[in-house]
N, C-alpha and C positions, 0 to 999 in steps of 0.2 A: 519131640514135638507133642505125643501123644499125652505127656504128664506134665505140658505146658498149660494143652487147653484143658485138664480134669484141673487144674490148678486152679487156670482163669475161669472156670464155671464153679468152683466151691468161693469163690473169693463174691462172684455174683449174688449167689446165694447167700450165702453172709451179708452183705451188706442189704438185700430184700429184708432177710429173717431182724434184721435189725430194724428200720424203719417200721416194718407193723410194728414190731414191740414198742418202741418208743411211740408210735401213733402218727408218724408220720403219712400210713400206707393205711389204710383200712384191708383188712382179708376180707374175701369176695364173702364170705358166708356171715359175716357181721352185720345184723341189721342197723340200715341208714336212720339215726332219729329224725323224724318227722313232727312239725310244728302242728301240731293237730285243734291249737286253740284255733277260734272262729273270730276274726275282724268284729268288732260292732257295727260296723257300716254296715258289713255283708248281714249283719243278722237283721236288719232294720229293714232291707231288701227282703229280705225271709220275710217276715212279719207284715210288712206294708202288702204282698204281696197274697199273705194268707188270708188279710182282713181283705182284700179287694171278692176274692174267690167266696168268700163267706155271703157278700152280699150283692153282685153286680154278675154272675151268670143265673142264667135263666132259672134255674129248678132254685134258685134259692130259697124263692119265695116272699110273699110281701110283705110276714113280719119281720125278718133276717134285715129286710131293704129297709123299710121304715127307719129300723134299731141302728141299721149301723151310715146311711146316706147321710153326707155330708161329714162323719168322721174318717179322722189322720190319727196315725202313729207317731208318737213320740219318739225322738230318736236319739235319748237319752234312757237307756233300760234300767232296773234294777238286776243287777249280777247278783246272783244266788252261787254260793263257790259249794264247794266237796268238801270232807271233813281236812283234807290240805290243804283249803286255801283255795285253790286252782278254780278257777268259772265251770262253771257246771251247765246254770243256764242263763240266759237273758233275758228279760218280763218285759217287753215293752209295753207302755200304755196307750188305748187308745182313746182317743179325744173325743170330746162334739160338744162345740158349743163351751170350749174352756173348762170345761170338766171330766175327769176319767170317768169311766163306767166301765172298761171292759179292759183285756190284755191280750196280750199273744207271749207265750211263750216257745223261746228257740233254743235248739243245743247250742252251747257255748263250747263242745269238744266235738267234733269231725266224729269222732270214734264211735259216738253214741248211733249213727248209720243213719241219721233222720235230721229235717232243718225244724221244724214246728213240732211241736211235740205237745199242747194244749192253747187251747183259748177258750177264755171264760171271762167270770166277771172277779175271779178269785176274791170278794170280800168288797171290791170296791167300789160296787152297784150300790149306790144313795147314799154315798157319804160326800159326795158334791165336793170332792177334791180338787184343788185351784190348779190350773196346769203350772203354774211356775214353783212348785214345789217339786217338780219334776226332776232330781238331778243326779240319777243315779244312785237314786235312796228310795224307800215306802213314802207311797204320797198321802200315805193313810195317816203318815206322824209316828209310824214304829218304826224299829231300829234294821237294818237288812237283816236275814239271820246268819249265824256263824258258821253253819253247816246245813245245807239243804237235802245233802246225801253222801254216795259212799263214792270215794277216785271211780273212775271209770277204769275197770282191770285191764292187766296187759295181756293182751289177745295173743293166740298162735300167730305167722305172718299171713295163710289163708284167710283165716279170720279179721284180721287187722286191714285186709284191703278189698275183703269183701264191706266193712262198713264204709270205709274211705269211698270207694265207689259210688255207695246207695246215698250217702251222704251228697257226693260232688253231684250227681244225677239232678235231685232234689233242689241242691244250691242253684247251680248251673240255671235251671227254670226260672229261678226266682231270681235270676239276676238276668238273663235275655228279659223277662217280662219288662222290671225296668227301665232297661238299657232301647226297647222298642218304646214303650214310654215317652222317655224320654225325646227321642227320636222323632213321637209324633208331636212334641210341642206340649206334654201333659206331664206336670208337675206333682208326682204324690204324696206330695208333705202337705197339699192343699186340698178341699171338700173338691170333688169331681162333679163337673156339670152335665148336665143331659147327654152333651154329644161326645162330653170326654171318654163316659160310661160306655156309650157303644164302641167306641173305638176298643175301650181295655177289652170289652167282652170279649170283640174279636180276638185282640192280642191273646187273652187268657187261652182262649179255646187251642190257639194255634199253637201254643207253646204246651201244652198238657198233652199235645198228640207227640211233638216230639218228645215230651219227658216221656212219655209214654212207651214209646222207641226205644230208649235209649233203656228203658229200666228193664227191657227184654233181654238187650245188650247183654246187659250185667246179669243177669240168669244165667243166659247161654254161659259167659265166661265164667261163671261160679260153679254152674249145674246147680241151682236151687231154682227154688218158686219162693217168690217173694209179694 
């Protein structure tokens, strides 16, 4: 009986040892790949959400307001890739008045630990660009570029879900902001009017205390200061 069951437990074994190999089984110490590209929707949420914070809470101040009231984000980006190809980042432009003049740039890889990562007027300040040239190309009339920068490397697995975190934190805001938004009846693909503006202000405020929260969260669970 005794060299029944070492029998039945080598034959169990053999057939485990057989499925990882083949790939049937994944081994527990294998890391799972992770789709780490960022949606465009989601990045447009990013972006619509960065230009809101730029010019509609209070310390902004009243040239920020003037520059940017009554402009939307386009929700067609220019993708900037890595030297493989891969999205890097997203440029969305932002409008007033049928014309770009400014942008917002978002990570297009999770990995990178951040949703916005600049905004400016990158080059397109007074060149009275038409917004239906907008299509996921330079609305300047040049060509995207081929390479914007270098892959994002492959991280240790602490490292790889410490950006993932700081990343989702980040997102996470910029999509309740939204998704409240929404909620109250306010459309941000449209110019916001007086009352829609206090409403976001509030939203904004309310949602930056819990990113705020949450981004301690992710300290505590990393042991860093960020």
């Amino acid at each position: 009986m005794h060299s029944r069951t070492i029998s039945s437990l080598a034959s169990a074994l053999l057939i485990v040892t057989c499925a990882v190999t083949c790939g049937c089984v994944a081994p527990e110490d294998e890391p799972v790949a992770v789709n780490t590209t960022v949606p465009v929707e989601r990045g447009w949420n990013q972006a619509a959400v960065a230009l809101l914070e730029t010019y509609v809470l209070g310390g902004a101040g009243q040239e920020p307001y003037e520059r940017f009231n009554g402009s939307v984000v386009s929700p067609d980006p220019l993708i900037l890739p890595d030297s493989d190809g891969h999205p890097l980042y997203y440029r969305y432009f932002v409008q007033k008045d049928g014309e770009i003049f400014y942008a917002v740039q978002v990570s297009a890889n999770k990995l990178l630990g951040k949703t916005v990562t600049q905004i400016g007027d990158f080059g397109y300040l007074g060149r009275n660009a038409s917004t239906n040239l907008v299509n996921g190309s330079d609305p300047s009339g040049g060509k995207s570029p081929t390479a914007y920068g270098t892959p994002v490397p492959s991280y240790d697995e602490e490292y790889t879900h410490l950006m993932l975190d700081c990343w989702d934190v980040e997102d996470t805001y910029a999509q309740n902001v939204v998704r409240n938004a929404e909620n109250a009846g306010i459309n941000l693909s449209r110019p916001l009017s007086g009352d829609d503006q206090e409403l976001i202000r509030e939203i904004l405020w309310e949602n930056i205390r819990l990113r705020e929260e949450r981004m301690r969260e992710v300290e505590d669970k990393h042991h860093v200061e960020l």
